[in-house]
N, C-alpha and C positions, 0 to 999 in steps of 0.2 A: 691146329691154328684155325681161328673162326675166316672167313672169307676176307671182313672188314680186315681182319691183321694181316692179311695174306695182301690185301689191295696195297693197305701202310706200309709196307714193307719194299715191294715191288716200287711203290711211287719213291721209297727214301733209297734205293739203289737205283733208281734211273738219273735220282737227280746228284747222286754219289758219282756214278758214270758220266752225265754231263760235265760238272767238275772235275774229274780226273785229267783228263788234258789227254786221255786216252783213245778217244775216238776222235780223227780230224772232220772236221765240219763242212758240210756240201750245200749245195743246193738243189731241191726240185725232185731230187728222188729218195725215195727213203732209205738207197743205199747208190751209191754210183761202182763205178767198175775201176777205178781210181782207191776205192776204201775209203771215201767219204759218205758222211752219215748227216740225211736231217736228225735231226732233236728227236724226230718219233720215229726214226729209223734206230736211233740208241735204243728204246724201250723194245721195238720190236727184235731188236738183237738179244734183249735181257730175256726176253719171253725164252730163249731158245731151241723155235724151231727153225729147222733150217733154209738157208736162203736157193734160190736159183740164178745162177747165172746165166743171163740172154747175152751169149756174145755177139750177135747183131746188132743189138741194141747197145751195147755197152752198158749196162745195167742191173743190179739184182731183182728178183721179183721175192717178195713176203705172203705166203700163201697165197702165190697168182695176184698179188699188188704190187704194184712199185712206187706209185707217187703215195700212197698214204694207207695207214694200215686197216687190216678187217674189223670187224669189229668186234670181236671174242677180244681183241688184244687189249681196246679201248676199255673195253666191261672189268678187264682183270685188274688193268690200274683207276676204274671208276673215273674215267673223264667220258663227257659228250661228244660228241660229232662235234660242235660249235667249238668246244674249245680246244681242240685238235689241230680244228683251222685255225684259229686265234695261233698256237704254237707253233704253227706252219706256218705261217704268214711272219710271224714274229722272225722264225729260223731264214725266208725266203729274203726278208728283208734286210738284214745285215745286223741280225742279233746274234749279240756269241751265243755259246751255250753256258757260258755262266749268268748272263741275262735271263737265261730262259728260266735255269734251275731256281734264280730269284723268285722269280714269276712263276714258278711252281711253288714252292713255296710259301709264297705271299698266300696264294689259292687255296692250299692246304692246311694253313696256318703250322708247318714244319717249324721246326728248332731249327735255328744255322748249328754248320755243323764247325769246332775248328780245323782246318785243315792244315798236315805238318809241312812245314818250309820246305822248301827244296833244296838238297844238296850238290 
C-alpha cells in the first residue's frame, strides 16, 4: 500500500470512528481519565500506540502529549499543524464529532459514507 493510500485510508477510519457513536466526546485533552476523547484524541487512538495514564492529573498522555498530538501522527493522516487547531478548536467549541467528520470530509473531498440504522 503506497503511503498516499495508507494516509486515505487512516483519514476514512478516523472519520468512520468519529461517527460511530463509539468514542464519547471531551474537551481539552486528547484523552481525559473519564474515557472521553477530543476528535484528534480518536485518531491518535486509531494510530495505536499506547496511552499513559497520569493519575494526578487525571489524564492520558499520547507519546508524552496530552492536549494535542506529535507530529508523526499528524504526517500519517497528512493534516497541518493549522488544521489540527482548526479541529481542536472546532471539538473545544461545541462541535459534535459528526460535525467534525463533515468537515473532514468536505477537506478531503471523501464520499459520505451510508450508515446502517440503529436497532
Amino acid at each position: 500500500m503506497s503511503d498516499e493510500e495508507e494516509r486515505d485510508e487512516l483519514r476514512r477510519r478516523w472519520v468512520e470512528a468519529l461517527e460511530s457513536g463509539g468514542y464519547a466526546q471531551g474537551l481539552g485533552y486528547l484523552r481525559d481519565g473519564d474515557g472521553q476523547f477530543c476528535c484528534l484524541g480518536v485518531l491518535c487512538d486509531l494510530v495505536g500506540e499506547p496511552w499513559v495514564y497520569h493519575d494526578e492529573m487525571g489524564w492520558y498522555s499520547f507519546d508524552g502529549r496530552h492536549g494535542f498530538p506529535p507530529p508523526h501522527v499528524l504526517e500519517k493522516v497528512g493534516i497541518s499543524a493549522d488544521v489540527a487547531c482548526e479541529l481542536a478548536n472546532m471539538n473545544d467549541s461545541g462541535s459534535s464529532f459528526m460535525e467534525i467528520a463533515d468537515h473532514i470530509r468536505l477537506a478531503f473531498e471523501m464520499e459520505p459514507v451510508e450508515m446502517e440504522p440503529a436497532r
